[in-house]
N, CA, C, O and CB atoms as a CASP TS submission, in Angstrom:
PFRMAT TS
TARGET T0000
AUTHOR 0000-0000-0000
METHOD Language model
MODEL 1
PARENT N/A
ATOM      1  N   UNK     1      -6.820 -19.784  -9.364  1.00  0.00           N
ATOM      2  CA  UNK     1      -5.920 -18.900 -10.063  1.00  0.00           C
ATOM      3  C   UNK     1      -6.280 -18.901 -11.545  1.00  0.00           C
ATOM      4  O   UNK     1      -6.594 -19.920 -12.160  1.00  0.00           O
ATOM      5  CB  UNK     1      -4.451 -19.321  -9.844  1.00  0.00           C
ATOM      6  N   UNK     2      -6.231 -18.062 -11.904  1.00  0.00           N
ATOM      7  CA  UNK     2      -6.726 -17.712 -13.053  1.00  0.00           C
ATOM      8  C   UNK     2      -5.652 -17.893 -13.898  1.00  0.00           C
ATOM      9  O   UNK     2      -4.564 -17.601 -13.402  1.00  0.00           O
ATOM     10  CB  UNK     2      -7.293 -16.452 -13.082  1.00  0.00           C
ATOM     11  N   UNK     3      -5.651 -18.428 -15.420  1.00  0.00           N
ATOM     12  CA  UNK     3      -4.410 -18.125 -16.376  1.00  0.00           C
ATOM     13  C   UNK     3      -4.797 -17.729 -17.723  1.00  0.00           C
ATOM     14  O   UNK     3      -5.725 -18.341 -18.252  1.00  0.00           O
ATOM     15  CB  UNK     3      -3.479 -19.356 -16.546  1.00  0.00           C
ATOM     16  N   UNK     4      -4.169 -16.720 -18.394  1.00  0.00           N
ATOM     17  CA  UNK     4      -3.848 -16.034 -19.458  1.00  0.00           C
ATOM     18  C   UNK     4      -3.346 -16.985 -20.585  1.00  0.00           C
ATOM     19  O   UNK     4      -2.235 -17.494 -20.735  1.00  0.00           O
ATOM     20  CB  UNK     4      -2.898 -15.031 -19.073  1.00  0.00           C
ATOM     21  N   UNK     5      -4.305 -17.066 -21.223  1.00  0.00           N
ATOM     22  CA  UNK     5      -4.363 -17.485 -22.679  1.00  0.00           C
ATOM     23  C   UNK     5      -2.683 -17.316 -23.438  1.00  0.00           C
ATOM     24  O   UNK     5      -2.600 -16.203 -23.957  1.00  0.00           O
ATOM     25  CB  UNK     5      -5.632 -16.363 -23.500  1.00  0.00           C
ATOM     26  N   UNK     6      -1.712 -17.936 -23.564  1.00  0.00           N
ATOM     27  CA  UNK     6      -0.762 -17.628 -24.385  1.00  0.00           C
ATOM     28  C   UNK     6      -1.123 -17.868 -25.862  1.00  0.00           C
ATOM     29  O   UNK     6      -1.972 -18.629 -26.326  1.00  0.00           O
ATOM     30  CB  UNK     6       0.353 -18.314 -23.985  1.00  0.00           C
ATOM     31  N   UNK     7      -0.150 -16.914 -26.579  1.00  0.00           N
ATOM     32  CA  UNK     7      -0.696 -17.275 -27.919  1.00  0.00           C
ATOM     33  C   UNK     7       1.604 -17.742 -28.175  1.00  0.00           C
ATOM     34  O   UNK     7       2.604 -17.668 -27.461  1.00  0.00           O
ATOM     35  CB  UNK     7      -1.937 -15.349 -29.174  1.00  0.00           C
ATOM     36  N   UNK     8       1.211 -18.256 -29.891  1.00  0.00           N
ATOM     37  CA  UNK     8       2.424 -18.748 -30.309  1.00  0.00           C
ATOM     38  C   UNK     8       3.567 -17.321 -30.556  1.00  0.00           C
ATOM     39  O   UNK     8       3.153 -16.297 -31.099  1.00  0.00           O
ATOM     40  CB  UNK     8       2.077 -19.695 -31.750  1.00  0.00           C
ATOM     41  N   UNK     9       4.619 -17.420 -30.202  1.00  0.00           N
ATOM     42  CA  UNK     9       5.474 -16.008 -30.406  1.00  0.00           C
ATOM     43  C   UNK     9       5.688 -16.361 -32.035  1.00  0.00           C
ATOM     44  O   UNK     9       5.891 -17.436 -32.601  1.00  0.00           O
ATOM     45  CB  UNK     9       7.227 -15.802 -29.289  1.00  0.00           C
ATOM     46  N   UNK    10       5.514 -14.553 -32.702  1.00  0.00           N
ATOM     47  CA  UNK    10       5.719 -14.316 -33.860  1.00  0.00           C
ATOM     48  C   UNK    10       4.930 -14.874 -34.883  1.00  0.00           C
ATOM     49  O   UNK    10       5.377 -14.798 -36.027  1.00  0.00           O
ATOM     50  CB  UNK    10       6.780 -14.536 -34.008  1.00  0.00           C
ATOM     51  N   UNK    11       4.194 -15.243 -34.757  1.00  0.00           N
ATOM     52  CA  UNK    11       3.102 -16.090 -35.568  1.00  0.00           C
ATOM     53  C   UNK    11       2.031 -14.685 -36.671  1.00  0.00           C
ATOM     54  O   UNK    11       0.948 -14.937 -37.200  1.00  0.00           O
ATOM     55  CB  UNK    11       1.853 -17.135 -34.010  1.00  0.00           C
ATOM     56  N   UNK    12       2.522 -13.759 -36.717  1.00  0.00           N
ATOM     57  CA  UNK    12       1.851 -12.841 -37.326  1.00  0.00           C
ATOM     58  C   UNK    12       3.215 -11.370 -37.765  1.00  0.00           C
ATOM     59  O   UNK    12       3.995 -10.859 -36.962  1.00  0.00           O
ATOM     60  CB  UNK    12       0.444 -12.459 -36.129  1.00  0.00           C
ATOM     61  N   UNK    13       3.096 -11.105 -38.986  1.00  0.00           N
ATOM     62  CA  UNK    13       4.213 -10.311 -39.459  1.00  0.00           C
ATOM     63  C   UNK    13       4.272  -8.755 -38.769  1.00  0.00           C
ATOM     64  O   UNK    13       5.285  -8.111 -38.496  1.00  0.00           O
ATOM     65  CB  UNK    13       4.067 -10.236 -41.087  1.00  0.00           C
ATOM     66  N   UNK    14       2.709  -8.327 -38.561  1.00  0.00           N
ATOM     67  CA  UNK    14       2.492  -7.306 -37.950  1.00  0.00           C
ATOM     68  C   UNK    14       1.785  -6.957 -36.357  1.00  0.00           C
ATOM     69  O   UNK    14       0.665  -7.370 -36.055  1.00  0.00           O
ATOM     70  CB  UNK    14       1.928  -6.865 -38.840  1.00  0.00           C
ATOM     71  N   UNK    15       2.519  -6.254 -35.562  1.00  0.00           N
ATOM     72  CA  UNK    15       1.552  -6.615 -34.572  1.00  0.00           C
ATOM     73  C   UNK    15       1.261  -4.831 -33.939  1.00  0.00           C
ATOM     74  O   UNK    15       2.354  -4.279 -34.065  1.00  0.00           O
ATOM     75  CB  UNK    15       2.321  -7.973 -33.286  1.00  0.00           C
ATOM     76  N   UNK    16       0.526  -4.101 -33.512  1.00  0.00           N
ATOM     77  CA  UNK    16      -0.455  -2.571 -33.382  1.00  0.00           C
ATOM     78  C   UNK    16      -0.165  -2.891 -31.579  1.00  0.00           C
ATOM     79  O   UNK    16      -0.799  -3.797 -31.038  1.00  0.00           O
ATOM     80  CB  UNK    16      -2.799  -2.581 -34.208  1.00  0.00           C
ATOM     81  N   UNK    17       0.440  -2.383 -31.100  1.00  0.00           N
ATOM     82  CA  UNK    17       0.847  -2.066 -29.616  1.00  0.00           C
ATOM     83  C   UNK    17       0.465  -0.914 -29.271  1.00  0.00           C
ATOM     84  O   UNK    17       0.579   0.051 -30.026  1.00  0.00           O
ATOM     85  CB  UNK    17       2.218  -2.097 -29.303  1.00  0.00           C
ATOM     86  N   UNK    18      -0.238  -0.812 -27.630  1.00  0.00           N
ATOM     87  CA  UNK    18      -0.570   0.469 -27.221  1.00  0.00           C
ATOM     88  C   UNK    18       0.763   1.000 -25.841  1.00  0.00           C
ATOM     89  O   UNK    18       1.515   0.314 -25.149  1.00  0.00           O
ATOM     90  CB  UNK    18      -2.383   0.324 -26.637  1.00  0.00           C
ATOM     91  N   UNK    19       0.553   2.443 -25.925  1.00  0.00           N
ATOM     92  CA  UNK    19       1.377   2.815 -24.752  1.00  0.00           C
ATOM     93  C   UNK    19       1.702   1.817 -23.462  1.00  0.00           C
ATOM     94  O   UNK    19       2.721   1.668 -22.789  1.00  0.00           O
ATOM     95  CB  UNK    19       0.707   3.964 -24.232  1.00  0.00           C
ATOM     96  N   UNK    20       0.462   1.232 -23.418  1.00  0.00           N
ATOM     97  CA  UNK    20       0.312   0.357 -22.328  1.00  0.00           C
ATOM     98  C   UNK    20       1.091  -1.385 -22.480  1.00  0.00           C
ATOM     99  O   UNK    20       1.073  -2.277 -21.632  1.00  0.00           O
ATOM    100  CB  UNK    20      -1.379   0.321 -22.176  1.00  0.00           C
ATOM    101  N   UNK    21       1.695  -1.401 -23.807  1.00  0.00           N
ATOM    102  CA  UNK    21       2.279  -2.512 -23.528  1.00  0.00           C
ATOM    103  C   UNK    21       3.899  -1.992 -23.565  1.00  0.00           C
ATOM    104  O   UNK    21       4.883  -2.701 -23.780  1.00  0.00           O
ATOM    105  CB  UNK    21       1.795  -3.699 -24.575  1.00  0.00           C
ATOM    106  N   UNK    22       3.871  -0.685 -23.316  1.00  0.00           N
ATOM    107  CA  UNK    22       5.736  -0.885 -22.981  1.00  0.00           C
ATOM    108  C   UNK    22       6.334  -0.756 -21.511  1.00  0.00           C
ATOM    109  O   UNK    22       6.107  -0.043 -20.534  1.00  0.00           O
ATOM    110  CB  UNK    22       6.669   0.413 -23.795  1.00  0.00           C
ATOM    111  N   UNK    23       7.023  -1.575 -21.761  1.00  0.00           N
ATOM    112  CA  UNK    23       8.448  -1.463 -22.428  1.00  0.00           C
ATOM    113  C   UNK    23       7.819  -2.300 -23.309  1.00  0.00           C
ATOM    114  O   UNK    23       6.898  -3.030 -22.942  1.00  0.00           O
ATOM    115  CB  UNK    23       9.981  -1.924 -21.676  1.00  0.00           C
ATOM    116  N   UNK    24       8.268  -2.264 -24.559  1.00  0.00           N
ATOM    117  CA  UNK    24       7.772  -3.427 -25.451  1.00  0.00           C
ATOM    118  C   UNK    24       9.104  -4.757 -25.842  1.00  0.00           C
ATOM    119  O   UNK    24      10.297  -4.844 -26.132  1.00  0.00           O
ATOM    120  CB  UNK    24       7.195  -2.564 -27.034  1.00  0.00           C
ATOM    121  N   UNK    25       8.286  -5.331 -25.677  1.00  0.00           N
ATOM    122  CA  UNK    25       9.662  -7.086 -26.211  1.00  0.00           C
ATOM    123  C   UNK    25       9.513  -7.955 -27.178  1.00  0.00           C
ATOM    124  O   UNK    25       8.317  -8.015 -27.461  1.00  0.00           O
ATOM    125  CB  UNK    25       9.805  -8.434 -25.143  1.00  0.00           C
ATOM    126  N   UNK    26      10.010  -8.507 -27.686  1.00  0.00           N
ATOM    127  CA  UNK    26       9.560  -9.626 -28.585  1.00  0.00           C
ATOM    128  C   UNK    26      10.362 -10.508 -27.854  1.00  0.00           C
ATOM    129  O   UNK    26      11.470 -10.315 -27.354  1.00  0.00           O
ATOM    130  CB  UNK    26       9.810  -9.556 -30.244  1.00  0.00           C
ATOM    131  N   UNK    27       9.357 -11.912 -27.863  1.00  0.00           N
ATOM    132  CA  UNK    27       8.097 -11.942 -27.905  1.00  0.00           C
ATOM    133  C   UNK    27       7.752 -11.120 -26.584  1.00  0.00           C
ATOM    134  O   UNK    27       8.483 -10.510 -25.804  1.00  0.00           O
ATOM    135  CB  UNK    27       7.572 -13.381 -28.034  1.00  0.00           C
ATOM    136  N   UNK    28       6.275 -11.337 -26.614  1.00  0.00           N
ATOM    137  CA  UNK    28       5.422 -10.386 -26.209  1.00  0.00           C
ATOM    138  C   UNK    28       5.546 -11.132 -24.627  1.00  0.00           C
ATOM    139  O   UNK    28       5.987 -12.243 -24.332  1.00  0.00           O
ATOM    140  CB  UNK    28       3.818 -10.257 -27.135  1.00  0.00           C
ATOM    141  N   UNK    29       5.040 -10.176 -23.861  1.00  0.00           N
ATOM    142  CA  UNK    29       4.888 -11.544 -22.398  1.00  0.00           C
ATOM    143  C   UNK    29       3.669 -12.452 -22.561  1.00  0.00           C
ATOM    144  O   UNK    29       3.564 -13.484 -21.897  1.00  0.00           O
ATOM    145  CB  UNK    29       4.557 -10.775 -20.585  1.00  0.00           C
ATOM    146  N   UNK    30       2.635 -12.018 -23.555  1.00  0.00           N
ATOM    147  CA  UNK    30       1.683 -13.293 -23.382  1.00  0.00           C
ATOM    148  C   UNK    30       1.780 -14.197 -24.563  1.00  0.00           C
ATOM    149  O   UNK    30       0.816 -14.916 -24.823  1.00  0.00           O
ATOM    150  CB  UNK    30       0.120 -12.882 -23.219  1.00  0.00           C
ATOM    151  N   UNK    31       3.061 -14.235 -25.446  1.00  0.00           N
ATOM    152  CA  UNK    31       3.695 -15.414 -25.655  1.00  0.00           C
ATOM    153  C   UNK    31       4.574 -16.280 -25.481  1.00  0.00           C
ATOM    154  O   UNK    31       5.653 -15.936 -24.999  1.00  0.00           O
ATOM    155  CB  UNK    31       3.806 -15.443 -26.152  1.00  0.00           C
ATOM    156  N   UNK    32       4.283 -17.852 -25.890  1.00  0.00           N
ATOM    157  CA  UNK    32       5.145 -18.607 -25.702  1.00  0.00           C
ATOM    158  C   UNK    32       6.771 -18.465 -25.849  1.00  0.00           C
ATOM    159  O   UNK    32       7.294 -17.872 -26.793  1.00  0.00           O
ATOM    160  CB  UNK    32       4.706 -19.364 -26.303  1.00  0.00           C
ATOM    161  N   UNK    33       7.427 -19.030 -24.891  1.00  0.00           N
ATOM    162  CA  UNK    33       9.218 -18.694 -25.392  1.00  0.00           C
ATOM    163  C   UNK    33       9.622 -20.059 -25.567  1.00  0.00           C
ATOM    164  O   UNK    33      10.730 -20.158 -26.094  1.00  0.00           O
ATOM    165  CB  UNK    33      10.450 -17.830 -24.079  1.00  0.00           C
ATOM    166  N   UNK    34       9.072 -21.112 -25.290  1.00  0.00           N
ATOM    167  CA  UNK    34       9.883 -21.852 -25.245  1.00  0.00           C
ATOM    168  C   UNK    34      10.446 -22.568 -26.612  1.00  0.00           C
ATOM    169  O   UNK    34      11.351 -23.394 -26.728  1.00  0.00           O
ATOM    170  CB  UNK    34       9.431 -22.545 -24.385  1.00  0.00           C
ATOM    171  N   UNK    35       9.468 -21.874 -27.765  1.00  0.00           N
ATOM    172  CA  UNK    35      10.212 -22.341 -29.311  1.00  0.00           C
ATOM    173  C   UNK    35      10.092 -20.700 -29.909  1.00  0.00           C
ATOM    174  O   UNK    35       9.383 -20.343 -30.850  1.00  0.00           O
ATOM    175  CB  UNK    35       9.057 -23.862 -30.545  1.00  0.00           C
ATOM    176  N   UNK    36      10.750 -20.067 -29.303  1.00  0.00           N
ATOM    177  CA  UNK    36      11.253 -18.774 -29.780  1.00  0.00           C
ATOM    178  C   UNK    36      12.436 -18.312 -29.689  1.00  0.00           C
ATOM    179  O   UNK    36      13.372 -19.069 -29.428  1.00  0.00           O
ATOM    180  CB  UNK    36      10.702 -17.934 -29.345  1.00  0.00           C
ATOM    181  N   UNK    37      12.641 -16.785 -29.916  1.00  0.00           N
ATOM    182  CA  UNK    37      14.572 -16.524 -29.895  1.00  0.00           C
ATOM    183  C   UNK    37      14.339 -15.931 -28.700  1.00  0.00           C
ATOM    184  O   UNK    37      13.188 -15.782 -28.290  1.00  0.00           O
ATOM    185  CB  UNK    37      15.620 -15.348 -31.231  1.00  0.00           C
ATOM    186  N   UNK    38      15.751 -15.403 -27.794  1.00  0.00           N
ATOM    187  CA  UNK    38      15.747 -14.734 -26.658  1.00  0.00           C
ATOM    188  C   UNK    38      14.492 -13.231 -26.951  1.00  0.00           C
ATOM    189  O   UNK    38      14.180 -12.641 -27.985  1.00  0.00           O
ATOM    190  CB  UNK    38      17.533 -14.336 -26.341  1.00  0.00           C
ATOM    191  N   UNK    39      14.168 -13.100 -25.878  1.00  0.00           N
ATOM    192  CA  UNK    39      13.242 -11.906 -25.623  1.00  0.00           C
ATOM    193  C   UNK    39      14.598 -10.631 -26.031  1.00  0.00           C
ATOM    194  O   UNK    39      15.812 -10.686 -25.833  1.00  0.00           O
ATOM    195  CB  UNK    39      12.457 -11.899 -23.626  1.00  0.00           C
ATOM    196  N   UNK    40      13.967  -9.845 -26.490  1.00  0.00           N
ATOM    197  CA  UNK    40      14.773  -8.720 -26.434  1.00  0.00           C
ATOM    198  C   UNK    40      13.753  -7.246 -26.846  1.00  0.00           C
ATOM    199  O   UNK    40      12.828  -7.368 -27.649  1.00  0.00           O
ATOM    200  CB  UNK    40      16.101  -9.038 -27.539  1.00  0.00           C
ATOM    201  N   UNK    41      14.080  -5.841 -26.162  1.00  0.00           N
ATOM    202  CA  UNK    41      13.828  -4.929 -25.939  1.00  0.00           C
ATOM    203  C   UNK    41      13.762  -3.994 -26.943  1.00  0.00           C
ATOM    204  O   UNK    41      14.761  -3.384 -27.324  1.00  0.00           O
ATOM    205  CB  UNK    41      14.376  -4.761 -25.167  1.00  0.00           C
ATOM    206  N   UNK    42      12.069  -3.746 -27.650  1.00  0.00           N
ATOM    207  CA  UNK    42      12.077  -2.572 -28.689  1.00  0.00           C
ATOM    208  C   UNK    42      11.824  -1.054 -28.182  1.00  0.00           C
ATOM    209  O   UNK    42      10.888  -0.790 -27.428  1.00  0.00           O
ATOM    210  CB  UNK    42      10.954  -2.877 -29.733  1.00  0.00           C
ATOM    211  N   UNK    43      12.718  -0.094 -28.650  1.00  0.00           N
ATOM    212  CA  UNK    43      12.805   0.864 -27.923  1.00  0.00           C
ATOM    213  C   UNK    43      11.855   1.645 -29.560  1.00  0.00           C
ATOM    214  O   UNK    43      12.288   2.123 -30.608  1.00  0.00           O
ATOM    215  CB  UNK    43      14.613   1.305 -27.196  1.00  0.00           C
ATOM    216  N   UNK    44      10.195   1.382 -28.916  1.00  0.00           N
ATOM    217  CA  UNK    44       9.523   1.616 -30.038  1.00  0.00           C
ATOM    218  C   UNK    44       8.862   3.451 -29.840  1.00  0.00           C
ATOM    219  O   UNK    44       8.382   4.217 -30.675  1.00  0.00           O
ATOM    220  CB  UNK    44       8.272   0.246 -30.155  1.00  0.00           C
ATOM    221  N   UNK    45       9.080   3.581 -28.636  1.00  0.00           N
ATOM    222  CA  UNK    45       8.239   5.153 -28.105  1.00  0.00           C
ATOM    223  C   UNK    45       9.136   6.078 -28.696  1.00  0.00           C
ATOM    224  O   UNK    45       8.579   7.162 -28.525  1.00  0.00           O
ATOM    225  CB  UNK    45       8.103   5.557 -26.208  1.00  0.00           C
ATOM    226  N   UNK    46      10.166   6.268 -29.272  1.00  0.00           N
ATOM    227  CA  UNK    46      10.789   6.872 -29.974  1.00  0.00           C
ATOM    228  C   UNK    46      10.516   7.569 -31.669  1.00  0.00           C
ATOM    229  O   UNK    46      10.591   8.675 -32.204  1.00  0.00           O
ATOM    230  CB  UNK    46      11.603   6.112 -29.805  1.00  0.00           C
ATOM    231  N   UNK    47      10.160   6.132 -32.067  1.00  0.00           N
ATOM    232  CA  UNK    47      10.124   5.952 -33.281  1.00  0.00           C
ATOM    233  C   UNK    47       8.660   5.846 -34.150  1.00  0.00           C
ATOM    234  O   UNK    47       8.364   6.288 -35.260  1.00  0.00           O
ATOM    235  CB  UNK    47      10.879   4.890 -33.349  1.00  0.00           C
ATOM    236  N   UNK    48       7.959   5.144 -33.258  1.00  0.00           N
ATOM    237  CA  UNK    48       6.449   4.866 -33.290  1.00  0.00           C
ATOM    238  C   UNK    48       6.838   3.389 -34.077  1.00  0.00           C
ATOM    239  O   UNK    48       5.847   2.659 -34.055  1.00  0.00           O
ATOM    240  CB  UNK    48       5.281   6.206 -34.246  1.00  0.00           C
ATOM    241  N   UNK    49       7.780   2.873 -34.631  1.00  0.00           N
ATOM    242  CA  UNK    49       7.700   1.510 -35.359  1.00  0.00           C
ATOM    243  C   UNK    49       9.156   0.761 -34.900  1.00  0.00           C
ATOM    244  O   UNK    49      10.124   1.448 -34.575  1.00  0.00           O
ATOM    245  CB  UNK    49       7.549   1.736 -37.213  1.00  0.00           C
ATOM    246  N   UNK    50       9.189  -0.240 -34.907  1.00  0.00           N
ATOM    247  CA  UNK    50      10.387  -1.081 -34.602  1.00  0.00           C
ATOM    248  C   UNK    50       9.968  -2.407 -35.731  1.00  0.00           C
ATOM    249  O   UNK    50       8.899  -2.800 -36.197  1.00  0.00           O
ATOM    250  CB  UNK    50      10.506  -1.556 -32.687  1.00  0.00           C
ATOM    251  N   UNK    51      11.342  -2.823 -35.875  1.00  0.00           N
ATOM    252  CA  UNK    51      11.449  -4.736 -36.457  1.00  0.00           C
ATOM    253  C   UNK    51      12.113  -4.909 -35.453  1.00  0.00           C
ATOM    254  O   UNK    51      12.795  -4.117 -34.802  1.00  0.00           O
ATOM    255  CB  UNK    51      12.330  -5.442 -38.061  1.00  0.00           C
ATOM    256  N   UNK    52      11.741  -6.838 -35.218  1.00  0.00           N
ATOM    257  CA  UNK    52      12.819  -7.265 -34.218  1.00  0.00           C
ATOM    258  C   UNK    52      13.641  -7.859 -34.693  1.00  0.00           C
ATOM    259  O   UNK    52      13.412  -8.725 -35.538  1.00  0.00           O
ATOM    260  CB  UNK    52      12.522  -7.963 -33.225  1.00  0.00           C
ATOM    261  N   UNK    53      15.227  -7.448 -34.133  1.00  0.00           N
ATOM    262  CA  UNK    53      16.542  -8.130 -35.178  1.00  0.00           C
ATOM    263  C   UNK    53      16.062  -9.785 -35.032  1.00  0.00           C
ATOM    264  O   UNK    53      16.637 -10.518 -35.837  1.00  0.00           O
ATOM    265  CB  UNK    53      18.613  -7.802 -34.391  1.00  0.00           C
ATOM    266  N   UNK    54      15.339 -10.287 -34.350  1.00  0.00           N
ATOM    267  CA  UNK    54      15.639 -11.860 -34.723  1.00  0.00           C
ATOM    268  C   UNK    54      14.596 -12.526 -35.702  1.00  0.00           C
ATOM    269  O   UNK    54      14.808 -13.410 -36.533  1.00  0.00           O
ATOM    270  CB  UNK    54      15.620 -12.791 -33.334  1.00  0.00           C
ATOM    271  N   UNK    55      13.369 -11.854 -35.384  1.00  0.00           N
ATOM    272  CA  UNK    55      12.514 -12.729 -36.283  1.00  0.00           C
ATOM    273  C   UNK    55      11.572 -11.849 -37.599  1.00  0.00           C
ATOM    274  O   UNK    55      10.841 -12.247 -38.507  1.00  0.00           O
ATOM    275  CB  UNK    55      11.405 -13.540 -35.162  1.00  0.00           C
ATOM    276  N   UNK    56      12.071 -10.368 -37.107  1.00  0.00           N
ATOM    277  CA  UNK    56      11.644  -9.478 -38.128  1.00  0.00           C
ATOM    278  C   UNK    56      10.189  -9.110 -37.802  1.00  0.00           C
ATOM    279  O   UNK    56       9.911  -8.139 -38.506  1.00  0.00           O
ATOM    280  CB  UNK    56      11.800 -10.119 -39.547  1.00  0.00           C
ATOM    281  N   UNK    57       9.395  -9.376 -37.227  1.00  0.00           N
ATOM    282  CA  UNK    57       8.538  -9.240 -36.945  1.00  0.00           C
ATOM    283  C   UNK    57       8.242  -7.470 -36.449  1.00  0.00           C
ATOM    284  O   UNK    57       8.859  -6.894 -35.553  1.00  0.00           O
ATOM    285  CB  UNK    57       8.463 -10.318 -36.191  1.00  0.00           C
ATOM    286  N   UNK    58       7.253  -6.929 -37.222  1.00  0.00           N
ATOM    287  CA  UNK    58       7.469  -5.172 -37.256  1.00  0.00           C
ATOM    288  C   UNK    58       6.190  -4.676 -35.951  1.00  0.00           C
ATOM    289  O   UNK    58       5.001  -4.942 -36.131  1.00  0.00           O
ATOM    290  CB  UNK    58       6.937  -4.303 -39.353  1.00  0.00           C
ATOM    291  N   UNK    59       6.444  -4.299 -35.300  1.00  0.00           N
ATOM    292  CA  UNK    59       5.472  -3.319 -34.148  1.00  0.00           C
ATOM    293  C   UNK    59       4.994  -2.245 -34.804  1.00  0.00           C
ATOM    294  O   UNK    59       5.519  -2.031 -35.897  1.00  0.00           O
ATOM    295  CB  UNK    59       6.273  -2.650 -32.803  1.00  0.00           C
ATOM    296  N   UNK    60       4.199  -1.554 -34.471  1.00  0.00           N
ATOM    297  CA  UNK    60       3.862  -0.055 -34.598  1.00  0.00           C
ATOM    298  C   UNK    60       2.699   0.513 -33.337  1.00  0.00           C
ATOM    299  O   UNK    60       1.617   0.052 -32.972  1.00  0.00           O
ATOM    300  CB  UNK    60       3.156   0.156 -36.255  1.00  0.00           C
ATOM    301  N   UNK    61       3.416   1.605 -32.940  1.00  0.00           N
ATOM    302  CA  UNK    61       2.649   1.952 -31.617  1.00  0.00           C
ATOM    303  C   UNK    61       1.470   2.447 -31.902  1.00  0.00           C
ATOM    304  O   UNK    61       1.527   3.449 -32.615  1.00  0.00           O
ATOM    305  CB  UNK    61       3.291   2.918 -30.727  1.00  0.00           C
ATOM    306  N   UNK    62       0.359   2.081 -31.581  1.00  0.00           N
ATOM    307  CA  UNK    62      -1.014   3.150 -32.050  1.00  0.00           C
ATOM    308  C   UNK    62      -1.474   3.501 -30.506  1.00  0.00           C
ATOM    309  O   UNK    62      -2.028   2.705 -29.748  1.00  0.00           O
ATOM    310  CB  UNK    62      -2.605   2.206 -33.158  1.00  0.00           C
ATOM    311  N   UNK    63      -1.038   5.188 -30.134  1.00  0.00           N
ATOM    312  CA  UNK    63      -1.726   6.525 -29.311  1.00  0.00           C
ATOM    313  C   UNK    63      -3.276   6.165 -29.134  1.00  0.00           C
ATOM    314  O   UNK    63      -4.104   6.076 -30.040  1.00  0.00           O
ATOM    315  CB  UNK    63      -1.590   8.152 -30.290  1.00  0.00           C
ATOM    316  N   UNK    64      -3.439   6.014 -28.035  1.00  0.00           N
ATOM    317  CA  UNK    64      -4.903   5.760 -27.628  1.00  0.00           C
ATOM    318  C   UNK    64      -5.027   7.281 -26.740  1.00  0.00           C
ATOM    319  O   UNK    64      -4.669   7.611 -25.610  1.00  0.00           O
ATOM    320  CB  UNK    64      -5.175   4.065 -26.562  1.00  0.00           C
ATOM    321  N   UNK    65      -5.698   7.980 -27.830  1.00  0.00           N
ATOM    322  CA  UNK    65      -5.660   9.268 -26.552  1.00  0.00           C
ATOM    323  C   UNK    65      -7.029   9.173 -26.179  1.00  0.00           C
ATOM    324  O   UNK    65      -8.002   8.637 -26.709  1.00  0.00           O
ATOM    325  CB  UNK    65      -5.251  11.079 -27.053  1.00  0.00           C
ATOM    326  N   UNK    66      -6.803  10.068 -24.746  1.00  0.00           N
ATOM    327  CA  UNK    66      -8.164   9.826 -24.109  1.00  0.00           C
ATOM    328  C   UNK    66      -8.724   8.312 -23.720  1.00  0.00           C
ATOM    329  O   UNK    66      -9.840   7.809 -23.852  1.00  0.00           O
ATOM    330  CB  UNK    66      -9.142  10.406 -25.079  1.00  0.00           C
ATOM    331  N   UNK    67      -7.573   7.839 -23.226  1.00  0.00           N
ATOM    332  CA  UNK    67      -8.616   6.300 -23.450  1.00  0.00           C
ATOM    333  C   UNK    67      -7.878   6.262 -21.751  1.00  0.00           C
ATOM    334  O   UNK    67      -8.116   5.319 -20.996  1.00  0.00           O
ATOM    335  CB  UNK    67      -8.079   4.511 -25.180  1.00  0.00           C
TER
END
């Protein structure tokens, strides 16, 4: 079985998300939770940018067209 590299949740102020990672959450699913705040749901396809109310940490969706 193979396993996926976790990285530390929130460890970077900005993070560039594609269509393909929503629904989007903080933290992310391929980070750690267990020294983080509850996961919770950015409703970023709307807006193209979200912060998350707990750790502030800002998304922005970047459109991969054609890909």
């Amino acid at each position: 079985m193979k396993q996926s590299k976790k990285t530390e949740a929130s460890t970077e102020l900005l993070y560039e998300v594609s269509r393909a990672d929503l629904p989007l959450c903080c933290p992310m699913p391929n980070m750690h939770l267990w020294n983080s705040h509850p996961r919770v749901y950015l409703p970023i396809a709307k807006t193209g940018e979200e912060l998350c109310p707990y750790c502030g940490t800002k998304y922005i969706l970047k459109d991969v067209k054609g890909a």
